[in-house]
Backbone bond lengths (Angstrom), bond angles and torsions (degrees), N, CA, C in turn:
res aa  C-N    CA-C-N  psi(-1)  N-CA   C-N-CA  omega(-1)  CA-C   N-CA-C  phi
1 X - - - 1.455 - - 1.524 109.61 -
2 X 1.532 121.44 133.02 1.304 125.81 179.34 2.014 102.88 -73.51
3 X 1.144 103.21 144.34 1.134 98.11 161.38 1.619 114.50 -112.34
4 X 1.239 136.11 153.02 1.193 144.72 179.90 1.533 139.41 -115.33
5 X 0.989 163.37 105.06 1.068 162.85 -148.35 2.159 107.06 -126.97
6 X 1.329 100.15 95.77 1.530 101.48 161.93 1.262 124.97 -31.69
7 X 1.232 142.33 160.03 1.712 137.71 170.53 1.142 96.13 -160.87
8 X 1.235 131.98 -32.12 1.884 116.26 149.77 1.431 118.10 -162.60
9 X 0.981 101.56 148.29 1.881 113.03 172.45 1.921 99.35 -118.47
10 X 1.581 87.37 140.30 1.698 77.15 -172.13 1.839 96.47 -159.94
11 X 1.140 107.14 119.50 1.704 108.54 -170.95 1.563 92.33 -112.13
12 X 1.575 96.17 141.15 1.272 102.70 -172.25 2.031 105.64 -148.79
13 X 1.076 96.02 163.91 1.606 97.40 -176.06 1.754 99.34 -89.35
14 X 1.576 101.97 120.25 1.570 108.34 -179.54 1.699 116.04 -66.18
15 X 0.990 129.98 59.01 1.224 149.32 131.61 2.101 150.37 -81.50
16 X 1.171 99.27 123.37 1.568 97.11 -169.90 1.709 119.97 -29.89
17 X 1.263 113.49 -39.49 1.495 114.01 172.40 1.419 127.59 -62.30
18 X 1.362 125.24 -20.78 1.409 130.98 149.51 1.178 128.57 -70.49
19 X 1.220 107.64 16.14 2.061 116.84 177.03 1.552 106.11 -69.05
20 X 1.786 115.68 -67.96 1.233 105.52 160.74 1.301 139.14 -28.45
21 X 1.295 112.16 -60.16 1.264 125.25 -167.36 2.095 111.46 -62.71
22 X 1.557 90.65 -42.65 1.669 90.49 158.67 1.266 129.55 -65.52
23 X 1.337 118.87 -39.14 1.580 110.41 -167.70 1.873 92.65 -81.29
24 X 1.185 95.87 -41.04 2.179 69.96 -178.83 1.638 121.35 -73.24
25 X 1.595 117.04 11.88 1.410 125.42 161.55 1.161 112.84 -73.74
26 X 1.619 97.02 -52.71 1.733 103.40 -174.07 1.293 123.76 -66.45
27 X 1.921 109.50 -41.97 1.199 112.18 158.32 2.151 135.43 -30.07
28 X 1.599 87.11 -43.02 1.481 82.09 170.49 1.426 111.51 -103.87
29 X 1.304 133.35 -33.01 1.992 102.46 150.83 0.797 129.28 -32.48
30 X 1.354 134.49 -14.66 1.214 109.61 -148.48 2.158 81.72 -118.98
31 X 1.350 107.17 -32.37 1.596 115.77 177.33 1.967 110.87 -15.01
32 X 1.422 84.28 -60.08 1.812 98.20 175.47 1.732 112.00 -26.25
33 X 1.247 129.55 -71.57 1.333 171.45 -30.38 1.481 79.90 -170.77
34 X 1.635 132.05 -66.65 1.574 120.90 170.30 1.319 89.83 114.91
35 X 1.109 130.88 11.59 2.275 106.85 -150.96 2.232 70.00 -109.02
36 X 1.321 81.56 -174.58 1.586 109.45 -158.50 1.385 91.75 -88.28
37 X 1.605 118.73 147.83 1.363 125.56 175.11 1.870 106.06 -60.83
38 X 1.368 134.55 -28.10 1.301 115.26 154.91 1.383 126.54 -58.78
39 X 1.311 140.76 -51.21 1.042 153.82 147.08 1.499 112.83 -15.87
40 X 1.510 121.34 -69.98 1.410 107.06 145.13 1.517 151.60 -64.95
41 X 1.172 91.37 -15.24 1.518 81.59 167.52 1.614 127.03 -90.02
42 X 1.581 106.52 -0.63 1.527 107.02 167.73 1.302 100.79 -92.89
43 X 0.827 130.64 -28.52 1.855 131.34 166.46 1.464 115.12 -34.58
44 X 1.272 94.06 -48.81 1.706 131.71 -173.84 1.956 94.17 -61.38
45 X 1.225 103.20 -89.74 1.292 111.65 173.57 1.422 112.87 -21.26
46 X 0.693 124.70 -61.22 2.234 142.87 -140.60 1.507 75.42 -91.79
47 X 1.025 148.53 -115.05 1.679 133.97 176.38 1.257 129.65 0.22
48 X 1.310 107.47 -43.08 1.308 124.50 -159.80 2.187 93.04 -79.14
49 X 1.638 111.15 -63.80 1.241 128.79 154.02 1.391 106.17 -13.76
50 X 1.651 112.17 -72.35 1.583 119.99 -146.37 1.783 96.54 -67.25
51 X 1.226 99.95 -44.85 1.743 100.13 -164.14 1.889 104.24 -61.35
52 X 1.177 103.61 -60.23 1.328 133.39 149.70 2.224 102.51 0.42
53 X 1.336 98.92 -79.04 1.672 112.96 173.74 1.586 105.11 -61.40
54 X 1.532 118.57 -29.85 1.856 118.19 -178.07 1.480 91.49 -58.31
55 X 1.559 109.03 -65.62 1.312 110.06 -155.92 1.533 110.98 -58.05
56 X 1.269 106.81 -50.27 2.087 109.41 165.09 1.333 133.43 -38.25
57 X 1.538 106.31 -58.10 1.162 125.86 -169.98 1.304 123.87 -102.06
58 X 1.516 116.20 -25.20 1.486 121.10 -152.12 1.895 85.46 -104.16
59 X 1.249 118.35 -55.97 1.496 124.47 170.83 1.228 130.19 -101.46
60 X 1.009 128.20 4.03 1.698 160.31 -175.57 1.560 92.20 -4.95
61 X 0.887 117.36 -153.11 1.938 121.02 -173.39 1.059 126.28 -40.82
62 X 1.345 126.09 -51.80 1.708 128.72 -177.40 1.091 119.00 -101.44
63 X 1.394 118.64 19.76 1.759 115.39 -178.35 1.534 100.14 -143.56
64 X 1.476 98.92 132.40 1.425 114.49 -173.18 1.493 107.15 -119.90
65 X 1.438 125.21 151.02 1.537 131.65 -174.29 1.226 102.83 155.64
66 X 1.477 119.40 172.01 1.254 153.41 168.14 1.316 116.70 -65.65
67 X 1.717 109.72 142.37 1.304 118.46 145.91 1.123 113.55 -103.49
68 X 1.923 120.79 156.37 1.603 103.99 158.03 1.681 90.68 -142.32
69 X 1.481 99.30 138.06 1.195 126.74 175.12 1.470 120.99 -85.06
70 X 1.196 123.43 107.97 1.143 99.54 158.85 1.931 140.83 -128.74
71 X 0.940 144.29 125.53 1.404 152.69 -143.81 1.581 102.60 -101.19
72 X 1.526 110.36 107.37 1.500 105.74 175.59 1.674 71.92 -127.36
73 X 2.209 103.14 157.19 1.111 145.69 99.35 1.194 130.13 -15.34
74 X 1.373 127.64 99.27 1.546 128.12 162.03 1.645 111.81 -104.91
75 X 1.183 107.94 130.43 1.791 116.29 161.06 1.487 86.02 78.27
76 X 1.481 94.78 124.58 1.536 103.22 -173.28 1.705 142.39 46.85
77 X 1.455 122.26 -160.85 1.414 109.67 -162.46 1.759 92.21 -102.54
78 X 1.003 127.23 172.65 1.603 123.18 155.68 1.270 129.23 -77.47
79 X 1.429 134.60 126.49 1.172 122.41 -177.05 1.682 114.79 115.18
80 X 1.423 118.93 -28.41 1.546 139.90 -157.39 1.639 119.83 -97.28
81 X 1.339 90.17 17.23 1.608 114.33 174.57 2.187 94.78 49.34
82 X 0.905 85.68 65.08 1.466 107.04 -165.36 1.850 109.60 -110.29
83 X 0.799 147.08 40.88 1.427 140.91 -165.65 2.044 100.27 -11.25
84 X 1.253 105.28 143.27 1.159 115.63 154.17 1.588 129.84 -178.99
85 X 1.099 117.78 -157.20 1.487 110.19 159.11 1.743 120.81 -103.92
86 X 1.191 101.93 153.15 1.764 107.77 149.38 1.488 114.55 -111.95
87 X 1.583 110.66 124.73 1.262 103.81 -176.46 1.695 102.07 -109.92
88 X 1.243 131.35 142.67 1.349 144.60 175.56 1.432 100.79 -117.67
89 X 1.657 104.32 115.13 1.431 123.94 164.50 1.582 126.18 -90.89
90 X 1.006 121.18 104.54 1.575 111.60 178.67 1.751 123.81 -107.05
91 X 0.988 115.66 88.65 1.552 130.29 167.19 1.540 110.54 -65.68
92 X 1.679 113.25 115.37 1.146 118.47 140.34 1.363 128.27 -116.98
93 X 1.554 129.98 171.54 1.608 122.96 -135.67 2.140 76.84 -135.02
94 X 1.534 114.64 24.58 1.365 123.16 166.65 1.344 119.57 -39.92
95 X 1.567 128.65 132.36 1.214 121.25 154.06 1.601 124.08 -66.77
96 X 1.126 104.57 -23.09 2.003 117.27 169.46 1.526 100.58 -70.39
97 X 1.052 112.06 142.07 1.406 133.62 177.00 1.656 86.29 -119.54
98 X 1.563 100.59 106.25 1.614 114.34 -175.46 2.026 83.38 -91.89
99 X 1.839 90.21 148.99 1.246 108.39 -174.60 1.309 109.52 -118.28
100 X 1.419 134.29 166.60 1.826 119.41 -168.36 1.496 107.13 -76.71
101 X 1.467 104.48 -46.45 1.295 104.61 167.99 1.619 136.37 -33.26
102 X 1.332 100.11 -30.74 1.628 123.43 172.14 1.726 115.01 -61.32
103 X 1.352 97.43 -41.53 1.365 102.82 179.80 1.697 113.47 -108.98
104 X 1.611 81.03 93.05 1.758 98.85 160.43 1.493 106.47 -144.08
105 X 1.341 113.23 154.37 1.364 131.02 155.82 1.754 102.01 -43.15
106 X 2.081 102.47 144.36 1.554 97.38 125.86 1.429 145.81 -57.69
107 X 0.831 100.70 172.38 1.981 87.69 170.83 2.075 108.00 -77.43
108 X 1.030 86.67 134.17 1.691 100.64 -175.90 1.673 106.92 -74.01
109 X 0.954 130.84 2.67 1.371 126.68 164.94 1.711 112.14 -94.44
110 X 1.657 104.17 -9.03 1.403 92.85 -171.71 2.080 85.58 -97.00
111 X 1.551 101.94 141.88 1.346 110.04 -164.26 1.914 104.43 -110.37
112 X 1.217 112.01 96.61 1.316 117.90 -172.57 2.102 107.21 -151.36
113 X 1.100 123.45 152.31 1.340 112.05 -172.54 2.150 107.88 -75.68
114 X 0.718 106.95 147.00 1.617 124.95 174.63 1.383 95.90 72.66
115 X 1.842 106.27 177.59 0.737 103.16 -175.36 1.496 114.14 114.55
116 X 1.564 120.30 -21.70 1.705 97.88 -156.75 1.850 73.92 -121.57
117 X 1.163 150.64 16.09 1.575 137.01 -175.35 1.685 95.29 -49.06
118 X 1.129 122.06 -68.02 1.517 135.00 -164.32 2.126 90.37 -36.51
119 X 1.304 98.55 -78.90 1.637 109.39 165.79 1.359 110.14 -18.55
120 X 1.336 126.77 -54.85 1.634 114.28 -164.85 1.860 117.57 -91.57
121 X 1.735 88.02 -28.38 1.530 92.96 172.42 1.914 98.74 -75.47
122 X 0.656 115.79 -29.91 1.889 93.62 -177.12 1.346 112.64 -77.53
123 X 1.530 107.89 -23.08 1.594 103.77 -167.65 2.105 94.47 -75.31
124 X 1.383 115.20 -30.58 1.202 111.84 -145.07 1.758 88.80 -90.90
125 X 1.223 98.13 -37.43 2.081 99.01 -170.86 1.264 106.38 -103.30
126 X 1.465 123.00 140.03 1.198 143.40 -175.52 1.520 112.04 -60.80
127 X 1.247 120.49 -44.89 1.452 133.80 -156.38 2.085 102.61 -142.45
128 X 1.181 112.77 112.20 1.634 115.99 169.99 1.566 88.96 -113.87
129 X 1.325 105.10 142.91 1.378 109.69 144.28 1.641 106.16 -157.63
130 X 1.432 105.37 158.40 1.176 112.36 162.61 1.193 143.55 -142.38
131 X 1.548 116.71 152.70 1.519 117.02 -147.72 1.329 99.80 -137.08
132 X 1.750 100.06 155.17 1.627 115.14 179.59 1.552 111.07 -73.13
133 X 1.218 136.80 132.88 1.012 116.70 151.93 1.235 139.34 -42.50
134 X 1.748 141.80 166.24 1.140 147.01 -166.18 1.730 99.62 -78.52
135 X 1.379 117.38 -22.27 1.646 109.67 -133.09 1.907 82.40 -119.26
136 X 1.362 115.59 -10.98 1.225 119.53 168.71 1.563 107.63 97.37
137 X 1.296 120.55 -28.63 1.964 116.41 168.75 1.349 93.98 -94.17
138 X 1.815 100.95 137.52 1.203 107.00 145.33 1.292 83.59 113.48
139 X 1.870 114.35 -175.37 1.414 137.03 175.92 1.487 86.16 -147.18
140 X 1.917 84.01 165.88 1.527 108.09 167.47 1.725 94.06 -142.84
141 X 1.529 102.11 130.86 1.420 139.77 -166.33 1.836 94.90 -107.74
142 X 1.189 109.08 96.31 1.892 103.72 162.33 1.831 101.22 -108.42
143 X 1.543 87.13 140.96 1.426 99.30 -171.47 2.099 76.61 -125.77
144 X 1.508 101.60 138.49 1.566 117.75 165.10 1.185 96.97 -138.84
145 X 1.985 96.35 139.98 1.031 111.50 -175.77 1.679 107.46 -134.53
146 X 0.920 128.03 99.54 1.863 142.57 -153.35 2.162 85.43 -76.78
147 X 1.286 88.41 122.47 1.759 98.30 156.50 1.301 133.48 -120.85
């Protein structure tokens, strides 16, 4: 049995102006955790990306709502030279029912701005997947990241 330990739950209005305000949340959840300020800051990014595509793609112009993030610890405590995971949950309350197919990169040889989030969250997290919610609106986005 995995054991788990929360490090944050955090609901937020899916809009570009809460970018800041997330990454310096996550920044200190994640403080516990011991890994190297590179290490976090692609953590940072790849979250930062995923929510980033909710707000674009998942509710894009005419649909307004929340994300909530949340950051558990798997296998052991954080910090305890402990191997484990970080798992990042992302709930949105979307009328799009985003499909996997939806989430891919362009091709990286074609040279134009945006476009590569899908690209940086796979390179940075071990494991994406994504799932329908229970309640039928919305998706849930798990990003794992093995340390």
């Amino acid at each position: 049995m995995t054991a788990a330990q929360k490090l944050l739950v955090f609901q937020f209005p899916a809009c570009a102006e809460q970018m800041g305000c997330l990454r310096q949340k996550l920044r200190e959840a994640l403080a516990p955790c011991g890994q190297s300020d590179t290490v976090v800051n692609n953590m940072v990014l790849a979250v930062s990306e995923a929510c980033t595509n909710i707000i674009q793609h998942a509710y894009g112009q005419s649909d307004k709502g929340d994300i909530v993030l949340e950051v558990e610890w798997q296998n052991g405590k954080p910090g305890c030279n402990v191997t484990g995971s970080l798992v990042f949950r992302l709930t949105d309350f979307a009328r799009h029912k985003t499909c996997a197919e939806e989430m891919r990169s362009r091709p990286l040889d074609e040279i134009r701005p945006g476009g590569l989030g899908c690209h940086i969250i796979n390179e940075v997290m071990d494991e994406v997947v994504l799932r329908d919610r229970e309640s039928g609106k919305g998706n849930v986005l798990e990003l794992r990241k093995r340390l």
